[in-house]
MIDOSE-1310 file (N, C-alpha, C; in nm, 2 decimals, decimal comma, always signed):
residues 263
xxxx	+0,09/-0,12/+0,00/+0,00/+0,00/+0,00/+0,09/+0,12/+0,00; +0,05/+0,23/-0,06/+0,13/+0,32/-0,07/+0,09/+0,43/-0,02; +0,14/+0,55/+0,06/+0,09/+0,61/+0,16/+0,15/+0,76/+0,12; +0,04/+0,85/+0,14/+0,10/+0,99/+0,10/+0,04/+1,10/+0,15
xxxx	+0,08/+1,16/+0,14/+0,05/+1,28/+0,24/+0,06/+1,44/+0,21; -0,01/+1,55/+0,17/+0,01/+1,67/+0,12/+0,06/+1,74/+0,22; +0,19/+1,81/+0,17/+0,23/+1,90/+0,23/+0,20/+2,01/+0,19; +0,16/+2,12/+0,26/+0,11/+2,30/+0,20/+0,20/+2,35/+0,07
xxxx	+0,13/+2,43/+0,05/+0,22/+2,49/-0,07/+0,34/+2,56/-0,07; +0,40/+2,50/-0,18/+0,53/+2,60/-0,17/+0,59/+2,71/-0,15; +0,44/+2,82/-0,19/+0,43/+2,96/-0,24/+0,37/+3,01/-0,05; +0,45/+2,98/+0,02/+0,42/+3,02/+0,17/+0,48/+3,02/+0,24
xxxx	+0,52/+3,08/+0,37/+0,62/+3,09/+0,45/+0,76/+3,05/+0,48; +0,69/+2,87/+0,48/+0,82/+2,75/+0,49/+0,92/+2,79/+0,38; +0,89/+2,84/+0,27/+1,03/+2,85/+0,16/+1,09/+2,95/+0,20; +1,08/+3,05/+0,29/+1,17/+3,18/+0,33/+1,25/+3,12/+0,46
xxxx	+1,37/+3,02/+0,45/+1,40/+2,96/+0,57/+1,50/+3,02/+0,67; +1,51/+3,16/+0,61/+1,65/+3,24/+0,70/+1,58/+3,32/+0,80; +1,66/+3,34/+0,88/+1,63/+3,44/+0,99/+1,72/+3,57/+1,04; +1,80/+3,57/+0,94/+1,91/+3,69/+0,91/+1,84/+3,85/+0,94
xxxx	+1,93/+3,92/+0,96/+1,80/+4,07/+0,99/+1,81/+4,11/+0,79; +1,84/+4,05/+0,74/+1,90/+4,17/+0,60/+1,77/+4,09/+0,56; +1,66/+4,16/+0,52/+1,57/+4,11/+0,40/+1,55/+4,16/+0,30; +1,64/+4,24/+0,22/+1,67/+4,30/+0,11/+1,81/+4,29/+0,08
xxxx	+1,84/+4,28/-0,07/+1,92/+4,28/-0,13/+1,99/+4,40/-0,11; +2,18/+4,41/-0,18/+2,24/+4,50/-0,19/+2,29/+4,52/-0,29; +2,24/+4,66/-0,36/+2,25/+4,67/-0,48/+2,38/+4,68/-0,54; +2,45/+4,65/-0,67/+2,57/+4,64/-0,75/+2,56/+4,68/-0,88
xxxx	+2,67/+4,73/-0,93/+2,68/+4,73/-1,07/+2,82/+4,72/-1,12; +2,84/+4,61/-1,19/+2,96/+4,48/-1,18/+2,97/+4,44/-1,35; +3,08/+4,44/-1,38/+3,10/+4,30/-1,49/+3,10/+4,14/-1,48; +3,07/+4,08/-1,51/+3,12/+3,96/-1,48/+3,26/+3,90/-1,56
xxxx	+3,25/+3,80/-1,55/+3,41/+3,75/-1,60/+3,42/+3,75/-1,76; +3,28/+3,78/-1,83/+3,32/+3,80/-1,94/+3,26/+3,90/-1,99; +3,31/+4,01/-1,89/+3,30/+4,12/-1,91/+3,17/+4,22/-1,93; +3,03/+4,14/-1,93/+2,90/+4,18/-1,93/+2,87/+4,29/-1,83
xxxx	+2,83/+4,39/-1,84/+2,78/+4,41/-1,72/+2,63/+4,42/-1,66; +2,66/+4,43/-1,53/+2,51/+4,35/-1,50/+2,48/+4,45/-1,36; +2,36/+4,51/-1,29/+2,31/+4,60/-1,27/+2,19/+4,50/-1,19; +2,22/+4,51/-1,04/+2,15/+4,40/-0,99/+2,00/+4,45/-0,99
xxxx	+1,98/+4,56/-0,90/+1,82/+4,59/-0,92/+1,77/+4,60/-1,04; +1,84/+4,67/-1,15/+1,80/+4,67/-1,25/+1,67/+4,51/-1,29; +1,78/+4,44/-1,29/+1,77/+4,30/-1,35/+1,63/+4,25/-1,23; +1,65/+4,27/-1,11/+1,57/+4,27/-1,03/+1,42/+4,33/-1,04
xxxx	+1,45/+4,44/-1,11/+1,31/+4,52/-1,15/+1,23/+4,47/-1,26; +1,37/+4,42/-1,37/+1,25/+4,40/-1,48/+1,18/+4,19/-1,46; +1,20/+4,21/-1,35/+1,10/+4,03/-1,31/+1,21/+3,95/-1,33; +1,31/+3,94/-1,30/+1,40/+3,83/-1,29/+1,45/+3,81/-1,13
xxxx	+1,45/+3,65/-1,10/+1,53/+3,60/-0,97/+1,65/+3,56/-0,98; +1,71/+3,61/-0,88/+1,90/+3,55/-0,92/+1,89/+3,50/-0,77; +1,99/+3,38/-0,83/+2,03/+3,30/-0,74/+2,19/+3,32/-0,70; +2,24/+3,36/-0,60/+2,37/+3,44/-0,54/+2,48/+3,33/-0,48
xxxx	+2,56/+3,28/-0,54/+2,60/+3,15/-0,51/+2,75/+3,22/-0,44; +2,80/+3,22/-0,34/+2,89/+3,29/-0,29/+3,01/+3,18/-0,25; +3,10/+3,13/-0,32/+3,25/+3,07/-0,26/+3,39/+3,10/-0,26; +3,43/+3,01/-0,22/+3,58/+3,06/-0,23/+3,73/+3,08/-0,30
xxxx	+3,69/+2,96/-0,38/+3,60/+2,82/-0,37/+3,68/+2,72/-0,31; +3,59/+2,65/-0,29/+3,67/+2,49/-0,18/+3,58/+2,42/-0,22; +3,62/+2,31/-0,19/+3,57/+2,17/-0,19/+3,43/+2,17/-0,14; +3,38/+2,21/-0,01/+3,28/+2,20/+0,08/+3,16/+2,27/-0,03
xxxx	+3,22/+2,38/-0,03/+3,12/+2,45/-0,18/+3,08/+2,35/-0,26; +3,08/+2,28/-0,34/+3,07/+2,21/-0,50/+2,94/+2,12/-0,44; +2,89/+2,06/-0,36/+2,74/+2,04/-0,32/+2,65/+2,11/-0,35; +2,65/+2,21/-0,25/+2,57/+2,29/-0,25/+2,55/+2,42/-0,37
xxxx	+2,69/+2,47/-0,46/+2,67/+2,50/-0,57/+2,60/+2,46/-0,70; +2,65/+2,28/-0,66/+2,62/+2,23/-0,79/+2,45/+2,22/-0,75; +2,41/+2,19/-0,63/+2,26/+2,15/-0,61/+2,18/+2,26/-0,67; +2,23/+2,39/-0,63/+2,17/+2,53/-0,68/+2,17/+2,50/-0,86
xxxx	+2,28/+2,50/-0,90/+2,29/+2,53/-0,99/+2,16/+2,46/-1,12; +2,19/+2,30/-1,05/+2,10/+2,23/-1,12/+1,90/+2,25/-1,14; +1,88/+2,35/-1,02/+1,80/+2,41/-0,98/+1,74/+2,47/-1,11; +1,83/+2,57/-1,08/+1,82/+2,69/-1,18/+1,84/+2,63/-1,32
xxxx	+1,86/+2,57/-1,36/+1,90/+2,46/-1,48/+1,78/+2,44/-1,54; +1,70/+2,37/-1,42/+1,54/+2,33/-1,47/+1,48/+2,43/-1,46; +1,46/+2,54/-1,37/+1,37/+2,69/-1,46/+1,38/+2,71/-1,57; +1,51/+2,65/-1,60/+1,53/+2,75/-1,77/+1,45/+2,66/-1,87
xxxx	+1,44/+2,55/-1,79/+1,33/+2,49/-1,93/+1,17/+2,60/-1,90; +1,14/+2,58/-1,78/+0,97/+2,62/-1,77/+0,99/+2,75/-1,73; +1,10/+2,81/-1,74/+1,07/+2,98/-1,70/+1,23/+3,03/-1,77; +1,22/+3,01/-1,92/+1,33/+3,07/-2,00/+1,38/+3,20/-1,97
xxxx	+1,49/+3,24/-1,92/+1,58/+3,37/-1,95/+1,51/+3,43/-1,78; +1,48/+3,36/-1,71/+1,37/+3,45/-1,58/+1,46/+3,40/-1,41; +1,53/+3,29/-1,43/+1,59/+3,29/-1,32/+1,76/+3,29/-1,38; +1,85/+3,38/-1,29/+1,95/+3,32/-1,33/+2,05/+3,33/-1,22
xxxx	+2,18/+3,22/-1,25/+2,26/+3,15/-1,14/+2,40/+3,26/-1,15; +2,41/+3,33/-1,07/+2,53/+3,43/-1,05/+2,65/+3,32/-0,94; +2,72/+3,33/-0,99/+2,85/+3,26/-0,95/+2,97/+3,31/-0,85; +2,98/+3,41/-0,76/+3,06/+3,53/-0,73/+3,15/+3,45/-0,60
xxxx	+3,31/+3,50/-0,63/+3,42/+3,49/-0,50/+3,37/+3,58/-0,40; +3,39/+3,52/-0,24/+3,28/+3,54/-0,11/+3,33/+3,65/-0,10; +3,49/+3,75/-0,16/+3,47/+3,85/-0,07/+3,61/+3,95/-0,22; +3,58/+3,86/-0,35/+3,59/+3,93/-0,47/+3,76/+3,86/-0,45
xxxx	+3,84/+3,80/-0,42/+4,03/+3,79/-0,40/+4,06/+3,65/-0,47; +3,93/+3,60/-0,56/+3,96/+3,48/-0,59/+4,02/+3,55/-0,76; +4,04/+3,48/-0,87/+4,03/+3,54/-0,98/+3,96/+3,46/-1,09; +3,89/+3,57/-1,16/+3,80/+3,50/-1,30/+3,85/+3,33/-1,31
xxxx	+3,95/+3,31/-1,35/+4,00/+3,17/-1,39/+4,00/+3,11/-1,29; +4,03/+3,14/-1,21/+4,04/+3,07/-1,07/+3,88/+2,99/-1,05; +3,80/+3,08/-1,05/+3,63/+3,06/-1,00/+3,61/+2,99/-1,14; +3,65/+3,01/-1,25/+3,58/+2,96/-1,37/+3,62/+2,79/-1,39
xxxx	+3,75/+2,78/-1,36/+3,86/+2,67/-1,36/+3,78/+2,58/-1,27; +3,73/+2,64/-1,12/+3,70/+2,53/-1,04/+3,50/+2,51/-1,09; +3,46/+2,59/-1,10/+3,29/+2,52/-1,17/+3,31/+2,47/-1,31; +3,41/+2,50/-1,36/+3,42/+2,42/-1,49/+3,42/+2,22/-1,49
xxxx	+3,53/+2,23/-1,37/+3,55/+2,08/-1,32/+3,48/+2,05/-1,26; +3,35/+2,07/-1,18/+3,25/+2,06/-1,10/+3,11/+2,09/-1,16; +3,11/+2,06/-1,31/+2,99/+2,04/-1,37/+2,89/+2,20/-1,33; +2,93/+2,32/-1,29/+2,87/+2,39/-1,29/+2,89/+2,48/-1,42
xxxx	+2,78/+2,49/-1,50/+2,82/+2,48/-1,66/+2,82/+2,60/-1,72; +2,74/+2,66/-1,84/+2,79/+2,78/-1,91/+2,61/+2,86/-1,91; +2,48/+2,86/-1,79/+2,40/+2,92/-1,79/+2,43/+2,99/-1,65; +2,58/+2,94/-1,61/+2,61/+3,07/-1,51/+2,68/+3,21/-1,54
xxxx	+2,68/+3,27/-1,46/+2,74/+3,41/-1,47/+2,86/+3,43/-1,32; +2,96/+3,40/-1,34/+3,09/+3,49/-1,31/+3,10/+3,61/-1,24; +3,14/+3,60/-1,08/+3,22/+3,76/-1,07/+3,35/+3,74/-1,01; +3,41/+3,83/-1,00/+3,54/+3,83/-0,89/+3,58/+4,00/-0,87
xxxx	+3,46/+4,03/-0,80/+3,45/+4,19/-0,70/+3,44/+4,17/-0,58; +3,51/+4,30/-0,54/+3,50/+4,27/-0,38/+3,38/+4,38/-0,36; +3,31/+4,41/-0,47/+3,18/+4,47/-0,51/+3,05/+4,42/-0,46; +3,10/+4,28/-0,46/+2,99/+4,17/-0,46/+3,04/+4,10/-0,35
xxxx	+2,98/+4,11/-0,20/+3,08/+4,08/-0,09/+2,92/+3,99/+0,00; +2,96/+3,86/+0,01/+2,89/+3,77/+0,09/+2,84/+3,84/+0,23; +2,94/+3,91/+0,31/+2,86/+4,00/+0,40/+2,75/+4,07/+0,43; +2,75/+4,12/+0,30/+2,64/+4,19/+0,28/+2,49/+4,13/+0,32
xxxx	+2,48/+3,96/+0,35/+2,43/+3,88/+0,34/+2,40/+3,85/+0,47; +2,46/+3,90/+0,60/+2,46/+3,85/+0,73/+2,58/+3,74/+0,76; +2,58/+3,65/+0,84/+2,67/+3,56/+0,88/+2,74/+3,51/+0,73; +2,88/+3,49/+0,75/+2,95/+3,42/+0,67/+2,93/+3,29/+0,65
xxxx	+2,95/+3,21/+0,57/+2,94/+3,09/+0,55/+2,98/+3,05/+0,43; +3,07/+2,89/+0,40/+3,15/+2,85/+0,32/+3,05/+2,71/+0,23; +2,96/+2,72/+0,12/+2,93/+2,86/+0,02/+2,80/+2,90/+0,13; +2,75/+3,04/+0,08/+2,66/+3,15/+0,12/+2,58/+3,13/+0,00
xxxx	+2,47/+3,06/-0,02/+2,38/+3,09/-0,11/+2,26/+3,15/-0,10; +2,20/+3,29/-0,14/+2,08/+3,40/-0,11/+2,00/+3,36/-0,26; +1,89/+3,37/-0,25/+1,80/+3,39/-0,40/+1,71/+3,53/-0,37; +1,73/+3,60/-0,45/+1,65/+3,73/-0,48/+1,59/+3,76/-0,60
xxxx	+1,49/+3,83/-0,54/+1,38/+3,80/-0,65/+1,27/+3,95/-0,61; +1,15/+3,96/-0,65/+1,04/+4,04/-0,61/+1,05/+4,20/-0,65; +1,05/+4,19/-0,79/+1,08/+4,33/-0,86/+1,10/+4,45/-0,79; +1,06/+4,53/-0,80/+1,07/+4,67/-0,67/+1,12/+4,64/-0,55
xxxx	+1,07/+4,60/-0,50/+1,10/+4,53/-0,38/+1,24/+4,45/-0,32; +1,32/+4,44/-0,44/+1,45/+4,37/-0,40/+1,46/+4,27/-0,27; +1,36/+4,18/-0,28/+1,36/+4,05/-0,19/+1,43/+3,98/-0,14; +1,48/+3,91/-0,04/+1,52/+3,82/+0,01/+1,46/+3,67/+0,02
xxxx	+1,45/+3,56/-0,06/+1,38/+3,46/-0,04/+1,45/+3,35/+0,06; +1,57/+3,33/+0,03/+1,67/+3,22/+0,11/+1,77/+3,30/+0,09; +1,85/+3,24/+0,21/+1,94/+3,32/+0,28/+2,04/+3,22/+0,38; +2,12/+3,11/+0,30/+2,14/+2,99/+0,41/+2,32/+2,96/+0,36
xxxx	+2,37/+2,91/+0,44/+2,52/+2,90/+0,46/+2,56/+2,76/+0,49; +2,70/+2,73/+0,46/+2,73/+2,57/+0,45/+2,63/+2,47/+0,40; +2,61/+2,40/+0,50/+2,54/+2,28/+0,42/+2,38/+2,30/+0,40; +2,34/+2,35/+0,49/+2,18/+2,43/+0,50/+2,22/+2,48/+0,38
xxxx	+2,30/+2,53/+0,30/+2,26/+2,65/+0,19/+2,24/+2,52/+0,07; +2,25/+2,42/+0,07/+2,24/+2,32/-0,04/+2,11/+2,26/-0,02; +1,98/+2,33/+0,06/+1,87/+2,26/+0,08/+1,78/+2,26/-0,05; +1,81/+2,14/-0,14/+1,69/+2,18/-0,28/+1,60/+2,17/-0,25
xxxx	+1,50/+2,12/-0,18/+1,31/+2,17/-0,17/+1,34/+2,34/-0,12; +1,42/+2,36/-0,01/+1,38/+2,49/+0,01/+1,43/+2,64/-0,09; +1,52/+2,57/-0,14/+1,59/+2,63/-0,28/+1,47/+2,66/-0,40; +1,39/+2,55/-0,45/+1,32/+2,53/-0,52/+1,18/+2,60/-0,49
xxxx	+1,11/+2,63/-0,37/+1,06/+2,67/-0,30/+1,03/+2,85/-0,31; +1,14/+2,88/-0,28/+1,19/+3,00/-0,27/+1,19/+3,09/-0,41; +1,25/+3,03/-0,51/+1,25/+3,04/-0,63/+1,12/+3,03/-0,70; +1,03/+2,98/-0,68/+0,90/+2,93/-0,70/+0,79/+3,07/-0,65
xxxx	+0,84/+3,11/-0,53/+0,77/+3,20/-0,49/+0,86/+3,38/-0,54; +0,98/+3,34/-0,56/+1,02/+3,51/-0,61/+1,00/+3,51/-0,76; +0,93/+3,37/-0,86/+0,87/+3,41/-0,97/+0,73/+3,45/-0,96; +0,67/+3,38/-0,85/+0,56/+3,49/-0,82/+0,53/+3,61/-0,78
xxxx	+0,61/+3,71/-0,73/+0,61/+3,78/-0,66/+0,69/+3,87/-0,76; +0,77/+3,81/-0,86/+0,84/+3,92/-0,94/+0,79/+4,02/-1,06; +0,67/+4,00/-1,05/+0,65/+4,10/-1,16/+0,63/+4,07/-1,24; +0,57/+3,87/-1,33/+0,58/+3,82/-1,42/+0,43/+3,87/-1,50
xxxx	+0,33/+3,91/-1,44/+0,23/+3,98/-1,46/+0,10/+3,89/-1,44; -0,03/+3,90/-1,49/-0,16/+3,81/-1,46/-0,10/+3,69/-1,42; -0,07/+3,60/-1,34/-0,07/+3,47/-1,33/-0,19/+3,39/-1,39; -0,31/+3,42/-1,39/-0,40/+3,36/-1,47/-0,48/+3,28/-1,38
xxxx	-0,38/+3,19/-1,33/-0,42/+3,08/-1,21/-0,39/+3,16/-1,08; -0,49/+3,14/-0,97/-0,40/+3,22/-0,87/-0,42/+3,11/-0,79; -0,38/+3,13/-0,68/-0,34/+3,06/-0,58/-0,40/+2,95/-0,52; -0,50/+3,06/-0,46/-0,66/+3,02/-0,41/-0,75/+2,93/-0,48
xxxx	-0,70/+2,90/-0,63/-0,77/+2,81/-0,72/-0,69/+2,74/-0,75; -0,61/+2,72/-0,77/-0,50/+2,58/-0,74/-0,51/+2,45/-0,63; -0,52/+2,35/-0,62/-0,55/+2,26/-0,55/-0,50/+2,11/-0,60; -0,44/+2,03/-0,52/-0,42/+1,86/-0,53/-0,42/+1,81/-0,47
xxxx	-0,48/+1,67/-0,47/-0,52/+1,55/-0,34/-0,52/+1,45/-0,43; -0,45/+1,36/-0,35/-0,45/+1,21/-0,36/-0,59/+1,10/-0,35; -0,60/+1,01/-0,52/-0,71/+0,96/-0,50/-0,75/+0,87/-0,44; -0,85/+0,76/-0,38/-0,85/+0,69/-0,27/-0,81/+0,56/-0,28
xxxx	-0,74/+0,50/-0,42/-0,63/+0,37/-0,39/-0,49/+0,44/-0,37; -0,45/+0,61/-0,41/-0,30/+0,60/-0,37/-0,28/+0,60/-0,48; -0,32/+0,58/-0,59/-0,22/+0,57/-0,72/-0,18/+0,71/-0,80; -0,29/+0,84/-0,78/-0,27/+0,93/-0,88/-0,29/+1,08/-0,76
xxxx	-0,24/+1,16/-0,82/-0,20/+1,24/-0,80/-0,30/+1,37/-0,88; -0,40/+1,40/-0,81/-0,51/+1,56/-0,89/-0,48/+1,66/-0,90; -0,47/+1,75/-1,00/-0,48/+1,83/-0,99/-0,62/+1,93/-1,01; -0,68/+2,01/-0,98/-0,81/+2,12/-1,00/-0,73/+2,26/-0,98
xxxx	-0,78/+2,30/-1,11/-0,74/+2,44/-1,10/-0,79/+2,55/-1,20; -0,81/+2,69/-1,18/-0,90/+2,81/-1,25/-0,88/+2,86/-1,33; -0,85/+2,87/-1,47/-0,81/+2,94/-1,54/-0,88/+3,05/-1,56; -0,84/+3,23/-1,53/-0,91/+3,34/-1,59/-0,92/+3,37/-1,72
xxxx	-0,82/+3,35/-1,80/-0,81/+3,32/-1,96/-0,73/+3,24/-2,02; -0,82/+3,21/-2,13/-0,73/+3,09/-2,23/-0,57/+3,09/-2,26; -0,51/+2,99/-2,22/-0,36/+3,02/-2,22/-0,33/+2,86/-2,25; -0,20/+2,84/-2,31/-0,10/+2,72/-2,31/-0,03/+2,70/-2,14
xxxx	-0,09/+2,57/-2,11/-0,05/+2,50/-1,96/+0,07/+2,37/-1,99; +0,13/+2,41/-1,91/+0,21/+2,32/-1,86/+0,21/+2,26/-1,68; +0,16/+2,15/-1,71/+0,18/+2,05/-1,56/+0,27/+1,96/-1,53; +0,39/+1,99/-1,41/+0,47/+1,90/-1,42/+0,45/+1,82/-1,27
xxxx	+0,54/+1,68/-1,31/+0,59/+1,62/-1,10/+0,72/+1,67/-1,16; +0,78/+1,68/-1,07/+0,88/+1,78/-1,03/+0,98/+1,71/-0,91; +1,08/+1,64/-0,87/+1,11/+1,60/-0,80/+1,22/+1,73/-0,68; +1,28/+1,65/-0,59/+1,35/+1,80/-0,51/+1,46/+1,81/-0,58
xxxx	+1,52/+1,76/-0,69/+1,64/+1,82/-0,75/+1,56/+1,90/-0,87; +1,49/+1,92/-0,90/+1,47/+1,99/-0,98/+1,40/+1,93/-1,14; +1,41/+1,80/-1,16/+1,40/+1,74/-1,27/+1,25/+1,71/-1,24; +1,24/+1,73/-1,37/+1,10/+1,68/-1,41/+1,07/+1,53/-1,42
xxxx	+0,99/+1,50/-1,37/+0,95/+1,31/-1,37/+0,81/+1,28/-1,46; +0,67/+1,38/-1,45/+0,58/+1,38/-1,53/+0,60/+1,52/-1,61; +0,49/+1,50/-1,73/+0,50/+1,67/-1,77/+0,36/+1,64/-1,87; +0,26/+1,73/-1,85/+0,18/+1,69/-1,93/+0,14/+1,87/-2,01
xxxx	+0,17/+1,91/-2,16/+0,13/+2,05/-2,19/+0,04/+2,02/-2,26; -0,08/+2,12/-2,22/-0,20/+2,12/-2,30/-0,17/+2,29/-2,41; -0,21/+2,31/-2,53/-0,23/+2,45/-2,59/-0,36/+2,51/-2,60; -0,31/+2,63/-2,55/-0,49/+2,73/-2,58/-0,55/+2,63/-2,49
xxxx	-0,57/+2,59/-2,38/-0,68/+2,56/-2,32/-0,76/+2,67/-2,27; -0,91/+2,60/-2,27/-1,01/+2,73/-2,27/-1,00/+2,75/-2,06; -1,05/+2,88/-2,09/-1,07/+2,90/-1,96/-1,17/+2,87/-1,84; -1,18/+2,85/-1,75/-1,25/+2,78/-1,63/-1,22/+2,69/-1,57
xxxx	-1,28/+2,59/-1,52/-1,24/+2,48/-1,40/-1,17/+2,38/-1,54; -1,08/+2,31/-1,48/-0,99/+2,19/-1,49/-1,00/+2,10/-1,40; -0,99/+1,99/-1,44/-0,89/+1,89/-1,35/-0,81/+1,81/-1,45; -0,66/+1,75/-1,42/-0,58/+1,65/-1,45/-0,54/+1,61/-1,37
xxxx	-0,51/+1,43/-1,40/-0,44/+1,37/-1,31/-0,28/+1,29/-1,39; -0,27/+1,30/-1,26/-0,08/+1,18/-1,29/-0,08/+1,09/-1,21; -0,05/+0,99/-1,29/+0,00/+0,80/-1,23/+0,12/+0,83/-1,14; +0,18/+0,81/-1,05/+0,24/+0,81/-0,95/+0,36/+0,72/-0,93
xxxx	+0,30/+0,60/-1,04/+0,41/+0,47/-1,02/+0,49/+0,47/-1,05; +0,60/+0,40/-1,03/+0,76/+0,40/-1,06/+0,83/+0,51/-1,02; +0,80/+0,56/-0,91/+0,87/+0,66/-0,86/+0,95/+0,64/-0,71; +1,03/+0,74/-0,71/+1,14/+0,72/-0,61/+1,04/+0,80/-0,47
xxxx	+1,09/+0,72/-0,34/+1,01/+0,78/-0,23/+1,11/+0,90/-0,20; +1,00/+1,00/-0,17/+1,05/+1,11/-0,14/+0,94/+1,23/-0,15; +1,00/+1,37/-0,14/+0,91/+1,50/-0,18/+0,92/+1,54/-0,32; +0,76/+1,59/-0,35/+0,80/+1,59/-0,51/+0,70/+1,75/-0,51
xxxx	+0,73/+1,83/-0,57/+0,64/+1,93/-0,63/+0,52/+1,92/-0,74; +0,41/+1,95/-0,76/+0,30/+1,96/-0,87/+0,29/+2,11/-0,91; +0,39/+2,14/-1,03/+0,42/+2,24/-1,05/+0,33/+2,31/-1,21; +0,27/+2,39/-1,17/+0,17/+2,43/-1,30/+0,19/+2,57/-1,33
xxxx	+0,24/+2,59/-1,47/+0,28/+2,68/-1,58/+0,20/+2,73/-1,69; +0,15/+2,87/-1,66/+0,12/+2,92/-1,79/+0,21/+3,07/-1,84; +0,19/+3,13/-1,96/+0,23/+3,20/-2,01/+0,27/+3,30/-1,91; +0,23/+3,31/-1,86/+0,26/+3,46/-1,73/+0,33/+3,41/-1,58
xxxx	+0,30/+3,28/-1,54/+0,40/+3,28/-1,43/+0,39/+3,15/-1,40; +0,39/+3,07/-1,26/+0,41/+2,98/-1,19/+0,41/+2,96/-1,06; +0,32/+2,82/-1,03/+0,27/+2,80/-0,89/+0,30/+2,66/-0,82; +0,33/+2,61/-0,73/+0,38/+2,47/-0,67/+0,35/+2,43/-0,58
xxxx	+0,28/+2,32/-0,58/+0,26/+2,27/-0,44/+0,26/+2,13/-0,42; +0,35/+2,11/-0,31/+0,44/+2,00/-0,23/+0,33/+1,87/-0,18; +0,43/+1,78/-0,24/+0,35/+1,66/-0,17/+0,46/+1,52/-0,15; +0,40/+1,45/-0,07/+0,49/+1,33/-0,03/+0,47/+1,21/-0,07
xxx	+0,59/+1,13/-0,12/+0,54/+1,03/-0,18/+0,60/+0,93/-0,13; +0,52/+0,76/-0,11/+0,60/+0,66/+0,00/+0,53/+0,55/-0,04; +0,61/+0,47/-0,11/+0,58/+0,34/-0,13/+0,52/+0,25/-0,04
């Protein structure tokens, strides 16, 4: 028998897991290693979340980088050009090649972005920590979503979470679906997974399962579906036990909500 359990949605409290006093970002305007330059609020205003990956780099880093990174990896399928993975030495004294050399060897690939300023200084962030990973997001607002150090900073549900909620919150515009009409429960042998949910207008959907690394395990895209009540469901079997997200995409943003899955 297989046994499951909903956990609340992702788009709520639990994914803001820091307790730091800084809950806003600190603004920069920086090149990166190949020389772009980049203009943090800026990028912040026009609806994009950056994920702030801060090392030194060392060994202990490459977990929790690569965890982020792979994160951000899978937005770029369901939320192209909207999240992106900033790469920066914790206090700018490392050098371009230095930082490039070691994520090069450590599978952290070429949808990151590079710094080596002491412009861009992990402090800024509250407590040090060896890596310092922050995700900011929430247009005007220059947000703070996560805010976590050493091994805490490699938590992918709360990574994914957090990210989930500063695309909502950033400015992406009508979400279509909102919150409040969004809904999933488990049917009464355990096999599938419901989704119900509201469309305000006709849009192209995307429904995925979503595992805590970030990969997609189901994916089902409907086009131009008309607007009003829905439901879809997903078969559950052959899956690994663990927390998976039910993550639903239309043209304008995205919403998630967590559930447990146990053979």
């Amino acid at each position: 028998m297989k046994n499951f359990s909903l956990l609340t949605s992702c788009l709520i409290a639990f994914c803001i897991t820091f307790s730091k006093a800084q809950t806003t970002a600190i603004d920069f305007s920086e090149n990166d290693c190949n020389g772009v330059s980049h203009h943090l609020f800026s990028e912040l205003e026009s609806g994009k979340v950056i994920v702030m990956v801060f090392v030194m780099p060392c060994s202990s880093c490459v977990g929790p980088a690569l965890t982020s990174y792979n994160i951000v990896q899978s937005f770029e399928q369901t939320n192209p050009g909207q999240v992106l993975y900033y790469l920066s030495d914790d206090v700018g004294n490392s050098t371009c090649s230095q930082i490039d050399g070691w994520a090069n060897s450590n599978s952290i690939g070429s949808i990151r972005k590079s710094f080596s300023s002491a412009n861009i200084n992990m402090n800024d962030y509250g407590i040090a920590g060896m890596p310092k990973i922050v995700v900011l997001g929430g247009g005007i607002q220059h947000k703070i979503y996560f805010n976590e150090n050493d091994a805490a900073a490699g938590n992918s549900i709360n990574i994914h979470g957090a990210i989930s909620l500063a695309l909502t919150e950033s400015g992406a515009g009508d979400l279509n679906i909102k919150e409040n009409n969004f809904s999933i429960y488990i049917d009464n042998d355990n096999s599938t997974v419901i989704a119900n949910y509201n469309l305000a207008h006709s849009s192209d959907i995307q429904i995925s399962i979503v595992n805590s690394l970030g990969n997609e395990i189901r994916t089902l895209s409907i086009q131009n579906q008309n607007s009003g009540l829905h439901t879809e469901n997903f078969k559950l079997g052959n899956m690994a036990n663990g927390i998976y997200f039910l993550t639903i995409k239309t043209g304008t943003g995205i919403l998630s909500k967590k559930f447990f899955y146990t053979n």
